[in-house]
C-alpha positions in Angstrom: 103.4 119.0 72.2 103.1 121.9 69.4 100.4 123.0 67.5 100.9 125.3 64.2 97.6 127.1 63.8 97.6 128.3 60.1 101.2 128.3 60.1 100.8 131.7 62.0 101.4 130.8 65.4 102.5 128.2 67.9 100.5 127.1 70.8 102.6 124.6 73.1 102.2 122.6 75.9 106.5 121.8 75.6 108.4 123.4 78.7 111.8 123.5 76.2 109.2 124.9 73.1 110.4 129.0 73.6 113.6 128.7 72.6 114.5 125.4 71.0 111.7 125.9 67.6 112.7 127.0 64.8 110.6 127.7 61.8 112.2 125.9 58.2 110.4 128.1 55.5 108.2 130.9 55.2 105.5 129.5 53.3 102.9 128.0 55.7 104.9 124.4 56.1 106.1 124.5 59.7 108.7 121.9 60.6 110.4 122.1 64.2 114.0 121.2 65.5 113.9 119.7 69.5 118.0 120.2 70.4 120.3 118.4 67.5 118.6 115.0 66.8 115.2 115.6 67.2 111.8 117.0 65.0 108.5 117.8 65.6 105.9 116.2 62.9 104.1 118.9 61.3 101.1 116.5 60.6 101.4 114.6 63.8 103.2 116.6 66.1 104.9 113.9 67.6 108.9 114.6 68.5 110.4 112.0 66.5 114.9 111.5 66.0 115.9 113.2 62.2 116.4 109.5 61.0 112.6 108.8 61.0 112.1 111.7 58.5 112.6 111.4 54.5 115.5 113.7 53.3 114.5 116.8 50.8 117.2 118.2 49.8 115.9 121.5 48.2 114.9 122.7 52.5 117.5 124.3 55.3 117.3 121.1 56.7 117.7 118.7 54.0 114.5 116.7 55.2 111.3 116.4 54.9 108.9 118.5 57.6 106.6 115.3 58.4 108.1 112.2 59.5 108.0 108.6 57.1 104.6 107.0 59.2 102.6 111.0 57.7 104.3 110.8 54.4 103.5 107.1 53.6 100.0 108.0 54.9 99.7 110.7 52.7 100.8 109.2 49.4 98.6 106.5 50.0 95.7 108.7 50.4 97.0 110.6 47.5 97.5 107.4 45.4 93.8 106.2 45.8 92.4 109.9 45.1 94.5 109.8 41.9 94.5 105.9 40.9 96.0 106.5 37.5 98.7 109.3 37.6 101.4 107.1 38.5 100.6 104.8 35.5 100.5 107.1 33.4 103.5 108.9 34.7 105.8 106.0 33.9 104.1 105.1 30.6 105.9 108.5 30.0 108.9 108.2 31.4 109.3 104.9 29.7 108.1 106.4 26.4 110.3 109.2 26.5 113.2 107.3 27.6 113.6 103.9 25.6 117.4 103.7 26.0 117.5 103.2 29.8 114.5 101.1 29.8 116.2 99.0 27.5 118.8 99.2 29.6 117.4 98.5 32.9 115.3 95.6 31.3 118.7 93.6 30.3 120.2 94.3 33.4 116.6 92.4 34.8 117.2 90.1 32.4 121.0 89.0 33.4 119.6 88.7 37.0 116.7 86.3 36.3 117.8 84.3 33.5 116.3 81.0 35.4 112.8 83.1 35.7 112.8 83.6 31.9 113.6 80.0 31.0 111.1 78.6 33.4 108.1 81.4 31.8 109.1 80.7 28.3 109.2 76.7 29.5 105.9 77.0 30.7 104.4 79.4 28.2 105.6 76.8 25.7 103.8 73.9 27.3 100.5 75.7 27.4 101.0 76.4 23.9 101.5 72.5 23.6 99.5 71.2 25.4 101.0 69.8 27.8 99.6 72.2 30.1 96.2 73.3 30.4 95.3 76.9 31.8 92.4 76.7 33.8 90.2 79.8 34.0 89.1 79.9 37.0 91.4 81.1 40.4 92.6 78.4 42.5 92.8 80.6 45.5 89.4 82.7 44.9 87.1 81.2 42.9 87.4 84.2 40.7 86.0 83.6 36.8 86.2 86.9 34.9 90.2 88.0 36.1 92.9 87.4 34.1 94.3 84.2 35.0 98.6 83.9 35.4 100.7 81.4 36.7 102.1 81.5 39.9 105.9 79.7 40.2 106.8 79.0 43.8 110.3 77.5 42.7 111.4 78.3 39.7 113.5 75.1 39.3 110.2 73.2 38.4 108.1 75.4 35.7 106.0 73.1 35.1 104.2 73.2 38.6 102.2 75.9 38.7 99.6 77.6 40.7 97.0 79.6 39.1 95.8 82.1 40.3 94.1 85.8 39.3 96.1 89.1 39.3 95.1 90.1 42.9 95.9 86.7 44.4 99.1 86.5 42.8 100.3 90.2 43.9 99.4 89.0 47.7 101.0 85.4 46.9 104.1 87.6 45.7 103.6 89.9 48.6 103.5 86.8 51.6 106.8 86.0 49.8 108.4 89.2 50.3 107.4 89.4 53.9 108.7 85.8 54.7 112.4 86.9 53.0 
């Protein structure tokens, strides 16, 4: 096991740790090669194979110095410290780039032409009459949410589920896991 203590020196417990560490950079951000395949976590410290690491290509290395488990754990942690910077960044992006977002939503659009029908079906039926929006969650109860419409096969729009924006992300997200 190493420890970087304020990326000034190493501490180890490794028998192989003398010779086989090498330092990637020079500015406090320790990352450590074990032999040809293996790292050493600098947030966990746990040897790990170079395949569990995110690449970077701007280091020696071309990867990241913590492995995938630390850097999810990190941007999640930085995502709920910071709820609204990635909104806003893509608001941006989109704003300042409406050529490929035009592109990219057509190219959505050829992929899910049956999704589209079925929404505007549905949308149109609600409009109608035909189908009433409740406004209350079938799943939670919940009153005050905004209320959408579920589709568990898009070959029926008419049948519906509906549901509030928190149970429909996890409905979508149960769906994902199953696939």
């Amino acid at each position: 096991m190493v420890i970087v203590d304020n990326g000034n020196s190493i501490k180890s417990k490794s028998p192989f740790a003398s010779n086989a560490l090498k330092p990637l950079s020079t500015t406090g951000v320790w990352a450590f090669f074990i032999g040809d395949e293996m790292r050493i976590c600098s947030r966990c410290y746990k040897s790990k194979e170079e395949s569990e690491y995110y690449k970077r290509p701007n280091t020696k290395c071309g990867l990241r110095s913590e492995c995938r488990e630390c850097s999810k754990r990190l941007i999640k942690q930085w995502r709920k410290e910071h709820p609204n910077s990635e909104q806003n960044y893509k608001r941006k992006w989109r704003r300042e780039h409406p050529i490929k977002v035009k592109k990219i939503n057509k190219k959505w659009a050829d992929k899910n032409r049956f999704k589209i029908r079925t929404h505007s079906k549905s949308f149109y039926a609600c409009i109608t009459g035909r189908l009433i929006k409740p406004i209350v969650c079938v799943m939670c109860g919940t009153k005050n949410e905004r209320i959408e419409g579920h589709h568990s096969d898009y070959l029926e729009p008419l049948e519906i589920t509906w549901v509030c924006c928190v149970c429909h992300k996890s409905l979508h997200k149960k769906s994902i896991e199953r696939e």
